[in-house]
C-alpha positions as CSV (number, residue, x, y, z in Angstrom):
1,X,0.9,-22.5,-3.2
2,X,2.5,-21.1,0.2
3,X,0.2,-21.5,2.8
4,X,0.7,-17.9,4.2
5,X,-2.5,-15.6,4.9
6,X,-4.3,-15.1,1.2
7,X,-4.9,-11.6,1.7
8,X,-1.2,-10.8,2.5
9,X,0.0,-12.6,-0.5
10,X,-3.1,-10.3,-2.4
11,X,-1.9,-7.0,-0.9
12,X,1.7,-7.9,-1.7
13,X,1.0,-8.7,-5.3
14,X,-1.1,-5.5,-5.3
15,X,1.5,-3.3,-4.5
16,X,4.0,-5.1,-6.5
17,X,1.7,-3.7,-9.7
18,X,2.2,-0.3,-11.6
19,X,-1.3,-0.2,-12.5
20,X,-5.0,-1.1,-11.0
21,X,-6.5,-1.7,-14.7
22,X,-9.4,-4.4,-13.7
23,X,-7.7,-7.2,-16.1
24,X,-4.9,-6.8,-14.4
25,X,-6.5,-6.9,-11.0
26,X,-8.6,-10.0,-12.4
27,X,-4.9,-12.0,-13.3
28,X,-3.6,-11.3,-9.3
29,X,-6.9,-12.7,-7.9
30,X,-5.9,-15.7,-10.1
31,X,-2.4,-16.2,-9.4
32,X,-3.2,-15.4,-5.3
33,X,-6.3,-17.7,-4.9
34,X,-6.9,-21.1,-5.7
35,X,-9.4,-20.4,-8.6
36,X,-9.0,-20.8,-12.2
37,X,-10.1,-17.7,-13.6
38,X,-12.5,-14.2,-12.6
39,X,-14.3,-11.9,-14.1
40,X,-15.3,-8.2,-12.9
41,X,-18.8,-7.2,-13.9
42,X,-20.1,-3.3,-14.1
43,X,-23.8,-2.4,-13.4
44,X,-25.4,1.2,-13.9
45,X,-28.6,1.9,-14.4
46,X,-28.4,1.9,-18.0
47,X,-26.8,-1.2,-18.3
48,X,-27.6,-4.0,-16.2
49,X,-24.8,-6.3,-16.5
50,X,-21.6,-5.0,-18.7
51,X,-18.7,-7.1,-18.6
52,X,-15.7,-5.3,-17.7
53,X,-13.0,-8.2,-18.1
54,X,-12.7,-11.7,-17.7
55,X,-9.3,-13.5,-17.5
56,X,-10.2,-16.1,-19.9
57,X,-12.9,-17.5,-22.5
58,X,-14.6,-19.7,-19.7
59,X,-15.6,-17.1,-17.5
60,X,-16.3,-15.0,-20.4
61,X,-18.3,-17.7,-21.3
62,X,-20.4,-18.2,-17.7
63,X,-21.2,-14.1,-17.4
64,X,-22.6,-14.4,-21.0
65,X,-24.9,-17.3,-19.9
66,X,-26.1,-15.8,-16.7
67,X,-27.2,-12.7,-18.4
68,X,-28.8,-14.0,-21.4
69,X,-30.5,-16.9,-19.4
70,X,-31.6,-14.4,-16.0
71,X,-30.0,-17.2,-13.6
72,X,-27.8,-18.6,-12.1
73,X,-25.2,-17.7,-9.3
74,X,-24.4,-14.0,-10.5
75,X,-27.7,-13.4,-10.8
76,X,-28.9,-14.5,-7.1
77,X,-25.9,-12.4,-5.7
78,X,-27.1,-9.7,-7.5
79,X,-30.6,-10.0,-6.4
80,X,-30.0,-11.2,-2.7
81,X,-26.6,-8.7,-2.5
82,X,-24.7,-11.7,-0.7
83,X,-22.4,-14.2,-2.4
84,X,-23.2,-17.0,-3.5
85,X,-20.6,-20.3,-3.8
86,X,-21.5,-23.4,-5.2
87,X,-18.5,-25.9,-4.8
88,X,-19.5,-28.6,-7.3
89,X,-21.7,-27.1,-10.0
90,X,-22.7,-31.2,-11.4
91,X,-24.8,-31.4,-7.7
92,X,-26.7,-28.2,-8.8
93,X,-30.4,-29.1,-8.0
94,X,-32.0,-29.3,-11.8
95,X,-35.0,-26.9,-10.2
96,X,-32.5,-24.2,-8.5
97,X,-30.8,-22.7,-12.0
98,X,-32.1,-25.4,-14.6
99,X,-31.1,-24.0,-17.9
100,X,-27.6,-21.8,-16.2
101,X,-26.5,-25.5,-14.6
102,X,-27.3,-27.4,-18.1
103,X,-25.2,-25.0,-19.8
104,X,-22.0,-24.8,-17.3
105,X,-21.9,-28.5,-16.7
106,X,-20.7,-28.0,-20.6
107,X,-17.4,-25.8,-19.7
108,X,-14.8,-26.3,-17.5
109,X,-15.8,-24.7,-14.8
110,X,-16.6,-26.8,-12.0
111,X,-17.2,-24.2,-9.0
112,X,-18.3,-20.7,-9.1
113,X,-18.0,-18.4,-6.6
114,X,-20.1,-15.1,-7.1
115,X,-19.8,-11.8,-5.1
116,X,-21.7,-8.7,-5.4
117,X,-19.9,-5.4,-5.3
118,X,-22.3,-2.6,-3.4
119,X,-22.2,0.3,-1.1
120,X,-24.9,0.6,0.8
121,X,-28.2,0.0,-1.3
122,X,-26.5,0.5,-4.6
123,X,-24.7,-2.0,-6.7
124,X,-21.8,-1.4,-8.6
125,X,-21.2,-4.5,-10.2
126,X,-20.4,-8.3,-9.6
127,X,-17.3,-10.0,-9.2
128,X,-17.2,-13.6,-10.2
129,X,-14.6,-16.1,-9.4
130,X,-14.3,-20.2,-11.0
131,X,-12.6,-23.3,-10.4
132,X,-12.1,-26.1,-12.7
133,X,-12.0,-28.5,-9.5
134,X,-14.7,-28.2,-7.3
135,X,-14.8,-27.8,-3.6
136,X,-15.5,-24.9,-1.2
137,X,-12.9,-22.2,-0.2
138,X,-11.8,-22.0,3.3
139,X,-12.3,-19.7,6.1
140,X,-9.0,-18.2,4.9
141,X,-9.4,-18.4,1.0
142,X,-12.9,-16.8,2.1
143,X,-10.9,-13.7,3.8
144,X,-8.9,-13.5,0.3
145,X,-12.2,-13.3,-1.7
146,X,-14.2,-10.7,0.3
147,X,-10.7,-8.5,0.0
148,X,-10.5,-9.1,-3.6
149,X,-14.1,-7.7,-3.6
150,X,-13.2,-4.8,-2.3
151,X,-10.2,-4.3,-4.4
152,X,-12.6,-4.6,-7.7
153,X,-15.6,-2.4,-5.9
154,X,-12.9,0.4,-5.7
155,X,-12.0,-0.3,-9.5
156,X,-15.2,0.0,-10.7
157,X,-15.5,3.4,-8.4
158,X,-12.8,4.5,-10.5
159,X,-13.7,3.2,-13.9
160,X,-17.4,5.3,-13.0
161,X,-15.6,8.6,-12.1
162,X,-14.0,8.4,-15.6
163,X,-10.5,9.0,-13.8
164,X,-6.8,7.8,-14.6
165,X,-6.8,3.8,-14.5
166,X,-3.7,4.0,-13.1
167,X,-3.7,4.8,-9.7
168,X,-1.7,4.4,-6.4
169,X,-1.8,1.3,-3.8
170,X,-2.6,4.4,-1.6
171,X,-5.5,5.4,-3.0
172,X,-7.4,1.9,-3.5
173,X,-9.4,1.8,-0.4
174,X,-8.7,-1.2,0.7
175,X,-10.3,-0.8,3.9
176,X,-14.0,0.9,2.8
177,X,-16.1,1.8,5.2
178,X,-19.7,1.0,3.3
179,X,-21.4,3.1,6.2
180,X,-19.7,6.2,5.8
181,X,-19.6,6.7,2.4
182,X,-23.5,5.9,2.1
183,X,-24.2,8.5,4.7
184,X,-22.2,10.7,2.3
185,X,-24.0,10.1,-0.5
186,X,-27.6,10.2,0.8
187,X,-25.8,14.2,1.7
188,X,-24.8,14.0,-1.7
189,X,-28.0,13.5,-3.5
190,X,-29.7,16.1,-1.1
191,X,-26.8,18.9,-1.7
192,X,-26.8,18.5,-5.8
193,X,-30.5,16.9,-6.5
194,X,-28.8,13.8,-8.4
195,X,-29.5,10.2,-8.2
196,X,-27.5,7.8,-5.5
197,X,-25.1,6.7,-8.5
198,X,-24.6,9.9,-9.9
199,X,-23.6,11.3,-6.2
200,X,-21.3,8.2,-5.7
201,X,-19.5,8.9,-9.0
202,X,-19.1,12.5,-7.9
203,X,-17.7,11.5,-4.2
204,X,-15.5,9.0,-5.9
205,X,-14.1,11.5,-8.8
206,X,-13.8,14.2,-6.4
207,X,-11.8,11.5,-4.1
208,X,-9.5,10.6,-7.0
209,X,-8.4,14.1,-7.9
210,X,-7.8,15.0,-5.0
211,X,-5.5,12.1,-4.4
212,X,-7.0,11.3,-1.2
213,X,-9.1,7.7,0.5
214,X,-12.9,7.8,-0.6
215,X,-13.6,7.0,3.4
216,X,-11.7,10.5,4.4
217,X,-13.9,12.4,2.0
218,X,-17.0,10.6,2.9
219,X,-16.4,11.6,6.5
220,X,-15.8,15.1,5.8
221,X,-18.9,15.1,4.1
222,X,-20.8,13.5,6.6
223,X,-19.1,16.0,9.4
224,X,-20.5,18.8,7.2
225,X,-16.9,19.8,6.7
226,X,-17.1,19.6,2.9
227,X,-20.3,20.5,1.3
228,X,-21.3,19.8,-2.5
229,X,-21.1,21.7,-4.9
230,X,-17.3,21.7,-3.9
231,X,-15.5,25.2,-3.8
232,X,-11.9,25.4,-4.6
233,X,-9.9,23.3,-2.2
C-alpha cells in the first residue's frame, strides 16, 4: 500500500465514485485502510441497532453477535460515544466482553476497531471496522478512520432524510461541524415541537434538496436567517 496520507487516498477514491451508496462507501474504506472489512450500522429510536451493510460475512457476522449478546466493542462505543480499538482480540480480558470475545476468537477477525457516528448528543449509528491481523492503527491510519466516520455519519444523514442515495462529493460534508448543526437542531425542535432526530432528519433533507453543505444551513439557522417551518426559498 503507498504510504501517502490515508485520508487523501480516501477523498481521492471518494471522488473517483458515481455514487455514495453505504456498501459502496464500506468497499473504499477497505481498499484505502489497512483493515479487512467494515460495516455501517443505523440507530433510531425504533431500532436500536439495524445493519445498514457489511462488506463481507465476518463483519456481518461480529454486528450480529454484539447485538444479540449486548457486548462487546460496538456496544461500549455506543454507550461511552468514543471509539473503541482492540488490536488483538485473543488478549481480550475474559471479564471485559466474556461471551462477545468467546464468540469472535471463532472468526477471522482478529482486531476490531469500533466508532460511533453522533452529532452532538444524538447517535446516528456505528461504524465498525476489522482486521484479520491484529495490531493497532497508526497516528495516520487513525486520521483515515475518524474521516471515514464522518463520511458514513453523513450517509446515514442521508439514508434518514429518505433522499437520492446518490449524491455529489460536494454535498458530503466532509468537514461537519458537530457544534453548529446541534445548535441548529435544538432551534429546530423548538421551531416545529419534534424530537432531536426528527429535527436532524428535517435539517438534513432540507440540506439535500436544496443541494447545499448541512453546516451552511445549520448556520443560517443558528443566525436566525432561516427559520422552520421553511417558506419557499
Amino acid at each position: 500500500m503507498a504510504k501517502t496520507d490515508p485520508r487523501e487516498r480516501i477523498l481521492a477514491a471518494l471522488h473517483g465514485g458515481l455514487a455514495a451508496r453505504p456498501r459502496w462507501i464500506c468497499q473504499v474504506f477497505t481498499t484505502q485502510l489497512p483493515v479487512t472489512g467494515a460495516a455501517i450500522v443505523e440507530m433510531t429510536e425504533m431500532n436500536p441497532g439495524q445493519l445498514v451493510c457489511a462488506t463481507d460475512d465476518v463483519s456481518e457476522a461480529l454486528e450480529t453477535l454484539q447485538f444479540t449478546l449486548g457486548e462487546g466493542p460496538c456496544v461500549q462505543a455506543v454507550s461511552t460515544g468514543r471509539p473503541v480499538l482492540v488490536s488483538d482480540l485473543r488478549e481480550v480480558r475474559p471479564t471485559r466482553w466474556p461471551r462477545f470475545a468467546e464468540a469472535a476468537n471463532q472468526t477471522p477477525a482478529r482486531a476490531v476497531y469500533s466508532f460511533p457516528l453522533r452529532i452532538g448528543v444524538i447517535s446516528m449509528g456505528m461504524l465498525d471496522l476489522y482486521r484479520d491481523q491484529p495490531g493497532p492503527l497508526t497516528d495516520a491510519e487513525m486520521a483515515g478512520a475518524l474521516l471515514c466516520t464522518d463520511v458514513a455519519l453523513w450517509a446515514l444523514l442521508g439514508r434518514r432524510a429518505g433522499t437520492d442515495p446518490d449524491l455529489a462529493p460536494s454535498q458530503w460534508g466532509l468537514d461537519l461541524h458537530p457544534v453548529d448543526i446541534h445548535q441548529a437542531t435544538g432551534m429546530v425542535i423548538s421551531q416545529l415541537g419534534i424530537s432531536a432526530e426528527s429535527a436532524l432528519e428535517t435539517l438534513c433533507a432540507f440540506a439535500l434538496s436544496q443541494g447545499r453543505p448541512l453546516d451552511e444551513v445549520a448556520r443560517q439557522v443558528v443566525t436566525r436567517r432561516l427559520p422552520f417551518p421553511v417558506e419557499d426559498q
